[in-house]
C-alpha angles and dihedrals in degrees: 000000000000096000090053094053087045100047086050101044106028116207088303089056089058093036097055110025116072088201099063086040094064097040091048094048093048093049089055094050090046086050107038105023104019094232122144116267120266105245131229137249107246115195130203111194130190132269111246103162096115130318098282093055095110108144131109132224090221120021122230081262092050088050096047093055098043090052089049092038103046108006095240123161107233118199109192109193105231125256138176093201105047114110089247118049122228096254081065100063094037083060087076104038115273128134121244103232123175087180106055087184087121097050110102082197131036112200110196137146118226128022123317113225109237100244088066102044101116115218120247100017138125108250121197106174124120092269095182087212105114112082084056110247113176096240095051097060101087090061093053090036082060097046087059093045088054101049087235113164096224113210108184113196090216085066093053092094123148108271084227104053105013093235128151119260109187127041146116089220092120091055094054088060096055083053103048099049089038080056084039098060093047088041088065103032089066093043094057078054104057088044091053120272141097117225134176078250088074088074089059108097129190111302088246089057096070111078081225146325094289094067089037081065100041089053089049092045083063098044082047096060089042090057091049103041090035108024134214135284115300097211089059105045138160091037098213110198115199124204123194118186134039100213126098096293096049083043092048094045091049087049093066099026081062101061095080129061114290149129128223121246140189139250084237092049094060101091092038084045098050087036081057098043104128089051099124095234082079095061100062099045146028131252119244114199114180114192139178135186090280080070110051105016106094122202099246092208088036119250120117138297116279118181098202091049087041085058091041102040116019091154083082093066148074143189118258081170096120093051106040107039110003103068087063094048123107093184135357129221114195125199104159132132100224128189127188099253088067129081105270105247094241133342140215092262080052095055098041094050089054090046095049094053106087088206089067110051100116095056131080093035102156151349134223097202086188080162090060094208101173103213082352130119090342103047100205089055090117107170148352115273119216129234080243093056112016111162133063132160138221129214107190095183097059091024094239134162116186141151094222113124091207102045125086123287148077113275122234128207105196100154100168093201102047094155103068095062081073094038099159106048086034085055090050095048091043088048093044093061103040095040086096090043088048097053096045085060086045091056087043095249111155096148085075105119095233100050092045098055089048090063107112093176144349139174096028082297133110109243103246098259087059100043088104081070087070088081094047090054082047091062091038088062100102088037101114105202129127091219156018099235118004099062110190126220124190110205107200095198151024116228137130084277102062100053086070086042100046085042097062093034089052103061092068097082087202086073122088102189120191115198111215125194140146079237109068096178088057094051097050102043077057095039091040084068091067151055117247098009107107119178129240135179118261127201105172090192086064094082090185097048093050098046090052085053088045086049101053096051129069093215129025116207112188122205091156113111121301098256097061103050092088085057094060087039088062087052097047099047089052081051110046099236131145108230141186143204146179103217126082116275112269129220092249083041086055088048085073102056096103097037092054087044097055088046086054089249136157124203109183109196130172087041093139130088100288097019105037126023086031082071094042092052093037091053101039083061089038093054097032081058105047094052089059089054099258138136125230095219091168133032120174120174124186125178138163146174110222145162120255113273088240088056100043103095103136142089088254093048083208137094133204114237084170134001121336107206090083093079101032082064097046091061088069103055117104125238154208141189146144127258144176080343092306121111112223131200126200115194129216114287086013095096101088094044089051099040117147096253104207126020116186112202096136131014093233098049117072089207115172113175147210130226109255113216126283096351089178095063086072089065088078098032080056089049095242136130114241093208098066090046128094093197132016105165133151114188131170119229136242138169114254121292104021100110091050089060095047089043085057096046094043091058095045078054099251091131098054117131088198115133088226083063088071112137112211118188102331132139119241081256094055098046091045082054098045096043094049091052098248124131105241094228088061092032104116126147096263091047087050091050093051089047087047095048085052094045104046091035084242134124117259093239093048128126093241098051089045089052094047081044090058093039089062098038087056088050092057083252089134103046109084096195092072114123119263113266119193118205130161098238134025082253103058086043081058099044086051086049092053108036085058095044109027093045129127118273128225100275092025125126135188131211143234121208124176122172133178137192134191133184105212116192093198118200105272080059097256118148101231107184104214120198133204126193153172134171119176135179124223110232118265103197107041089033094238101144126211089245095060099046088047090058116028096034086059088044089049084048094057097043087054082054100049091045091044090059088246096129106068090164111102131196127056106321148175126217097263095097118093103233080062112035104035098058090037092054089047088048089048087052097055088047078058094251097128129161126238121220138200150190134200131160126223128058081247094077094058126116093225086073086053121036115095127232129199 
């Protein structure tokens, strides 16, 4: 023994690591002085993945019977939420240790953050770092800084066979198919009908498998004695895969009534289908590759060549056997040589056809293969939120039970939703592997060859890993697994952003805010987002929350962005944010760029995914030879048409004053070859009056800003452009009612315009000039005529009447309201007044226009466009997913080591806005594009302008 530790740790090694001094000093008294061997200390820590990880590496028995068995002392970090309490474990004689330093091994189950990886210690945990995944290289690049000996249970395998020996992977499949059954129980509901599925309920919520098989010993007599639906028969079950996860889940499928079935049954069965054996059981259809991989060039199905060549191959998988399944359970390992299993054309082209919408009801992903085998697997779902659901013809993704789509069950920790018998399994089978560390004893086959690295070195079955840590080097995340996001802010925007963020389980969020009820009310919605209190001005307090995060993303107000910026660049942290980049914003380029620092800004809707779907035809056009000669944008946040019955046509879902502010800004821009400039306080009186970007919308539309600016940020030279306008959208005759109100004063920013405890009536009156006591409708009218130059009876002056009789202007019994300007007073008036109703929706349009001169010197007209519609029922506006779903996009970039480009950006770069279009596509947000040839096409003949 001595000479093999030696051999595989050299004199350092001894040196270095307790755990070989021990054992080294143990095999010397058994050989030279025939004293027992000195036993190690063995540590348990807690699991600390997410709330539900309850599971232990050794169970209380296990314990009990290493520490009779070796001697070994044996520290268990305590926990309140591990399936055995920590009396439990004291009981047999271990020691309740919060700090496991003293530990020479550390026994876990999932990932270790790296904050709490403790230097020069033996680590057994499932690392996940050894088949070499970018994101996973920081954890194994710390366990080499830390001279940590890394030990990972999916490598303990029996020299012999190569099969695994220590795994949970049948009880995922328990709970998969367990989540599966009431999956699908409550979707039959939604669609419907009632079933004997409706009675399963979600695998953690059974005590143990005892009571899993008494429950499906009841479904199983209502399904005999009942029946199923009749619409959905027969219920055809298809398993793929024959290893632990496909056995578990049978173990538990065949429990209830059913019959197998063969791949070549499947068309006589469904043409049969009302025959009545189908009503009183379920259909279990077991399948391997020979019955999906297609010979490409024809021929038969050979497994050697299949392996060897899979290339060969492809899936026939949709057509043969998926149009017959009424829910899939999928159990296959998948890698990327093979034919993907189905893809999203596959499963567009099932859901489109009316003859088969009983079929493909659900999946019970138990792999988790996220964009694997099933290409429109997306993402893990979580024991919290199971279920979502995909509709590939409309390329949705959505979390509604009763909308399209076929609903997918990919919960990435199964096992601990049956923490006490999975602890028992997994126990059972390290237990050996467990005593021989205890004794000391490294040179055991299995725990050798389970050593990833040791000695701050790569084993030398790892060491090809060294190149993937070589390309890991710019990725800025403080763990493999557990990515950290730090949310400054709580407005309507982040709810969209921290849900999307919030379905990846390898994402802590903190929601910051200087109002903590409002961040938690936001953080309590989801698992792993806690609140905390943010003051910005307390430059310590921020830096500690930046610190302790891997991305920033600020919501917080413009102004303050440069301050967390500052933050972000001393700490070496990514950022994002929604609002156009500031001057002071701009000053940081070259700092950020010299941290190694990205700050990704205009990641919104305009700006933000205007830029992404702009630059994605600009560039699409330039790589074909071409030249943009005409780029026209127009975008606007509206309110629904249905919902649009007001002077204004518009609603406040924030602040209005935004875009009361905005209508003061001046503005240039490039048309039909003539530059045109807009004053401040001009935009309203030279409004475009009619924009006709689709027959059933009256649009008209203001100037935004400096448009030619964008010529450079495109990438594109202005004099060789006939139009280069951006303009923001409104309905017809906005801009008459805010020119109106802009001329009474309504709109002045001038500190003597302060309004102090009056009601709307009384600050109409005061800011018209009209004493209150003589301010009636008809006196108003006459006030209104002088000052607008227009007639009483006019159409102009009724409509301003209107306006501020649907503000609550005219009421004098409103409650007082105290601003600093006429502007703020009317931003209070109108958030309360002109604010969205229960049932109410807004709605997004962007739409974009180039002119494209091509090669052979023909004028091709492009259009980009996107319209989307808030939610009615749960109260997410348009406004808010457009925003805060493409700024939730570029923060998973960023933490996914995508964005390689440092310094202060927008979104017009590829490595941006090419993954960030094709994420928006699969939340359903697509662009549509079109082509037309001929100048007259084109919006600039057609626009009006004032």
């Amino acid at each position: 023994m001595i000479s093999a530790l030696y051999t595989k740790t050299g004199k350092l090694g001894i040196r270095k690591y307790p755990l070989y001094r021990r054992a080294f000093q143990a095999a010397y008294a058994s050989s030279a002085q025939a004293k027992p061997r000195v036993p190690l200390v063995i540590g348990i820590r807690r699991e600390d993945k997410n709330r539900w990880e309850r599971r232990v590496a050794l169970t209380p028995s296990h314990v009990k019977r290493l520490i009779k068995e070796t001697g070994a002392r044996v520290l268990v970090q305590p926990s309140n939420t591990r399936i055995f309490n920590n009396a439990s474990f004291e009981r047999v004689g271990a020691k309740i240790e919060e700090d496991l330093s003293k530990a020479d091994a550390i026994l876990g189950i999932k990932e270790v953050p790296i904050d709490k990886l403790i230097p020069n210690k033996t680590y057994l945990i499932f690392s996940h770092t050894h088949k070499g995944q970018a994101y996973n290289m920081p954890s194994l690049q710390a366990f080499l800084d830390k001279n940590i000996r890394l030990i990972d249970y999916e490598l303990m395998t029996d020299p012999a066979s190569g099969k695994r020996l220590v795994l949970f992977g049948t009880y995922a499949g328990y709970a998969g198919m367990i989540d599966g059954l009431h999956g699908l129980g409550q979707r039959l509901l939604a669609l419907g009908y009632n079933s004997p599925l409706i009675h399963m309920g979600q695998a953690h919520v059974y005590p143990n498998l005892e009571c899993v098989s008494t429950k499906l010993q009841h479904v199983g007599d209502i399904i005999s004695d009942q029946g199923l639906p009749d619409a959905f028969a027969p219920m055809v079950f298809t398993f793929t895969g024959s290893g632990n996860v496909t056995r578990g889940a049978r173990s538990i499928f065949d429990k209830l009534p059913h019959e197998n079935i063969t791949v070549e049954q499947l068309p006589e069965i469904i043409k049969d289908r009302y025959n009545p054996r189908f009503k009183n059981r379920l259909m279990a259809l077991q399948v391997n590759a020979k019955d999906y991989a297609e010979r490409i060039n024809g021929g038969g199905y050979d497994r050697a060549e299949y392996r060897e060549f899979p290339d060969r191959y492809r899936s026939v998988f949709a057509q043969k056997i998926a149009p017959y399944t009424t829910m899939l359970i999928n159990g296959i390992y998948w890698e990327t040589k093979y034919p993907r299993l189905m893809t999203t054309k596959d499963l567009a082209d099932i859901q489109r056809r009316r003859d088969l919408r009983s079929r493909m009801l659900a999946i019970a992903d138990i792999s988790c293969d996220i964009g694997g085998s099933l290409e429109f697997m997306s993402h893990a779902s979580t024991i919290d939120s199971p279920f979502f659901y995909v509709d590939a013809v409309n390329s949705a993704e959505h979390k509604d039970i009763e909308k399209p789509g076929v609903q997918i069950n990919s919960i990435d920790n199964l096992p601990t939703e049956l923490p006490f018998e999975a602890s028992k399994h997994f126990g059972d089978s390290l237990y050996p592997y467990a005593k021989a560390l205890a004794m000391g004893n490294l040179e055991d086959t299995v725990l050798s060859n389970a050593v990833v690295c040791q000695n701050g070195k790569l084993e030398s079955p790892h060491r090809h890993l060294e190149k993937d840590l070589a390309k890991a080097q710019g990725i800025r995340v403080a763990d493999t697994r557990r990515k950290r996001v730090l949310l400054a802010g709580s407005g309507m925007v982040s709810q969209p952003l921290v849900d999307y963020l919030a379905r990846s389980r390898d994402t802590e969020i903190t929601v910051a805010s200087n109002s903590l009820d409002e961040a938690r009310s936001l953080a309590y919605q989801y698992p792993n987002t806690q609140a905390t209190l943010l003051d910005i001005s307390d430059h310590a307090s921020l830096a500690k929350n930046v610190k302790d995060s891997d991305v920033v993303v600020s919501l917080v107000p413009a102004p303050l962005h440069p301050q967390i910026a500052e933050a972000a660049i001393s700490n070496g942290k990514h950022m994002v944010t929604a609002s156009y980049i500031s001057d002071n914003m701009a000053r940081l380029n070259e700092r950020a760029k010299d941290a190694s620092v990205s700050i990704i800004n205009e990641i919104g809707l305009d700006p933000g995914i205007d830029h992404c779907s702009a630059m994605k035809i600009i560039d699409e056009a330039k790589a074909r030879g071409a030249k943009v000669k005409s780029f026209i944008s127009w975008c606007g946040g509206l309110v629904a048409p249905e919902n649009s019955s007001n002077q204004l046509g518009y609603k406040f879902s924030w602040s209005p004053r935004g875009v009361m502010t905005a209508g003061l800004n001046p503005a240039k821009f490039k048309i039909n070859q003539q530059l045109r400039e807009i004053p401040s306080g001009a935009l309203f009186a030279n409004k475009f009056g009619s924009v006709p970007l689709y027959p059933g919308f009256a649009f008209e539309g203001l100037a935004n800003r400096d448009s030619l600016q964008y010529a450079d940020i495109y990438g594109l030279r202005l004099e060789d452009m006939d139009t280069m306008f951006r303009g923001t959208l409104r309905f017809q005759g906005y801009s008459e009612i805010l020119d109106g109100l802009l001329k009474l004063g309504f709109l002045d920013l001038d500190s003597g315009t302060a309004v102090k405890h009056r009601t709307p009536f009384q600050f109409l009156a005061s800011t018209i000039g009209l004493n209150p006591e003589e301010c009636d409708r008809s006196k108003v009218a006459e006030i209104l005529a002088e000052r607008l130059n227009a007639t009483a009876s006019g159409p102009l002056v009724a409509r301003l009447l209107s306006a501020f009789e649907e503000f609550g202007m005219l009421d004098p019994n409103q409650q007082n309201i105290s601003a600093p300007t006429a502007l703020d007073a009317l931003s209070q008036i109108l958030q309360s007044s002109l604010k969205f109703k229960p049932g109410e929706r807004d709605m997004v349009c962007l739409f974009h226009e180039f002119g494209i001169e091509e090669p052979d010197n023909t004028y091709n007209v492009q259009t980009s466009s996107l319209v989307a519609y808030g939610d009615s029922e749960s109260g997410e506006t348009a406004m808010a997913r457009t925003v805060g779903v493409p700024a939730a996009i570029a923060t998973r970039l960023l933490l996914e080591g995508k964005v390689q480009t440092r310094g202060v950006l927008r979104p017009t770069i590829p490595e941006i806005y090419q993954p960030l279009l094709e994420r928006l596509g699969h939340m359903g947000m697509h662009f549509m594009e079109t082509s037309r040839n001929g100048a007259h096409n084109s919006l600039q003949q057609k626009m009006a302008w004032n």
